[in-house]
N, C-alpha and C positions, 0 to 999 in steps of 0.2 A: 458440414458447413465450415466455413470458412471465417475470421475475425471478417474480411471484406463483408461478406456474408450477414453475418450478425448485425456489423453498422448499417446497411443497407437497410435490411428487415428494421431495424429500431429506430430509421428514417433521421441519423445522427446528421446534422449540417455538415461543411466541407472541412470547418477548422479543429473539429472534435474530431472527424474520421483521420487527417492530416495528424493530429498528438496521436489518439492513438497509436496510428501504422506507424510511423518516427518509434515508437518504444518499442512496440513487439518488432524492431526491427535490429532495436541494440540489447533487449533481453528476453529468453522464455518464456513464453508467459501463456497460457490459458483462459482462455475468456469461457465463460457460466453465462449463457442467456439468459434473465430473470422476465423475460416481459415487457415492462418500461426501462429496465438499463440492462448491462452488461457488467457485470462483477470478473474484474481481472485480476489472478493471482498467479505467483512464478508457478512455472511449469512445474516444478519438483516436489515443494511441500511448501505449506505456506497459508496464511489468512490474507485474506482482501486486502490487496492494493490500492485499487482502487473501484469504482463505480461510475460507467457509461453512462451516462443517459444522454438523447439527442441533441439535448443544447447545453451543457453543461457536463464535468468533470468536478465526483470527488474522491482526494486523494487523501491515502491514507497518511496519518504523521501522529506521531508521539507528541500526547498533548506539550509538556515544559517546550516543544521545538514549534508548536502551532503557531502561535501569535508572530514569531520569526518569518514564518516558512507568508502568511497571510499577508506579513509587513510587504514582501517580497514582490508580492500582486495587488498591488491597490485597488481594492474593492474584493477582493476575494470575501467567502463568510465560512464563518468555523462552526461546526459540526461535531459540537461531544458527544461521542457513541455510546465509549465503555470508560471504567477508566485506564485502560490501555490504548487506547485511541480517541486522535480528533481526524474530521475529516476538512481537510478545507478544498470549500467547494469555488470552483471557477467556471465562470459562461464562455460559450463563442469570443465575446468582446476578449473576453481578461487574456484570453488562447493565443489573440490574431495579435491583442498588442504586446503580448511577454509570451512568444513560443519556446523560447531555449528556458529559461525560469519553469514553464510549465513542465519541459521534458526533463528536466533535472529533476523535481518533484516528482514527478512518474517515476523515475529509476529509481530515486532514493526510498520511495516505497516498496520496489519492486525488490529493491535488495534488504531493505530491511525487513518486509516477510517471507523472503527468501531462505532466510537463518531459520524458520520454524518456531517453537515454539515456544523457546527460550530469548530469541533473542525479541518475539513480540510481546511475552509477559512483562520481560527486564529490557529497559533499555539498551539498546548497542553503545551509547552515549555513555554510562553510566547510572543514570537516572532510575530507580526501581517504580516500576506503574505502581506495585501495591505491595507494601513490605510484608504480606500473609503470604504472598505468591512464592516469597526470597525462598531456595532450593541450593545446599551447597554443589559445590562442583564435583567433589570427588569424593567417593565413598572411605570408610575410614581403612580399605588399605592402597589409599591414595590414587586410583582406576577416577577417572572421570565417568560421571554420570552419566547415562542415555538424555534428551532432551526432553522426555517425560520423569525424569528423576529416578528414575530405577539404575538399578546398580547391573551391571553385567559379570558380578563375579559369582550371584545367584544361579 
């Protein structure tokens, strides 16, 4: 099947299916049918970008950048998952009146779990989610880490 496919089947309105195709059009990306939505992650490696569902988009964001990214969409609503993520979530309406704002949000997700699994624990920003997660970068003869923390000189 097909992302057209998937939105069709999940009976997604015109301005939901219109964001998504706009994104998987300017990056990689994978869509996971769940049922009532569609869960999109980069093609490569990656945690959730975002979540389909028919009237509504929520996108993934680094909470310290949530409340920014929501200012962005008036009326948007914030959705704290974990504490490595919030989701803010946008309707039809929020899509048809801020479409370049919404697609900017799509990529910025898409790229930021793009980087895997380092750059979704630790902020790309700087920001640490949870200082228990913090992993140095390079092992002590200086070889940078794998993105699960292992050393590759083992």
């Amino acid at each position: 099947m097909t992302i057209e496919d998937d939105l069709r089947t999940l009976g997604a309105v015109p301005g939901i299916t219109g964001a998504v195709l706009r994104a998987t059009e300017a990056r990689a990306v994978s869509p996971v049918p769940l049922g009532d939505r569609i869960r999109l992650h980069p093609a490569t490696v990656g945690a959730t970008a975002a979540f389909v569902r028919a009237r509504s988009i929520d996108i993934a964001t680094e909470p310290h950048l949530a409340a920014a990214a929501a200012a962005r969409l008036p009326g948007a609503q914030l959705h704290p998952t974990s504490p490595a993520t919030t989701m803010v979530r946008v309707d039809s309406a929020l899509i048809a009146a801020h479409p370049d704002e919404v697609h900017d949000q799509l990529l910025r997700a898409l790229d930021w779990r793009a980087h895997g699994p380092r750059w979704t624990l630790h902020s790309q920003s700087g920001a640490s989610a949870s200082a228990a997660l913090a992993v140095p970068a390079c092992c002590p003869l200086g070889h940078q880490l794998s993105a699960n923390g292992t050393c590759f000189c083992d």
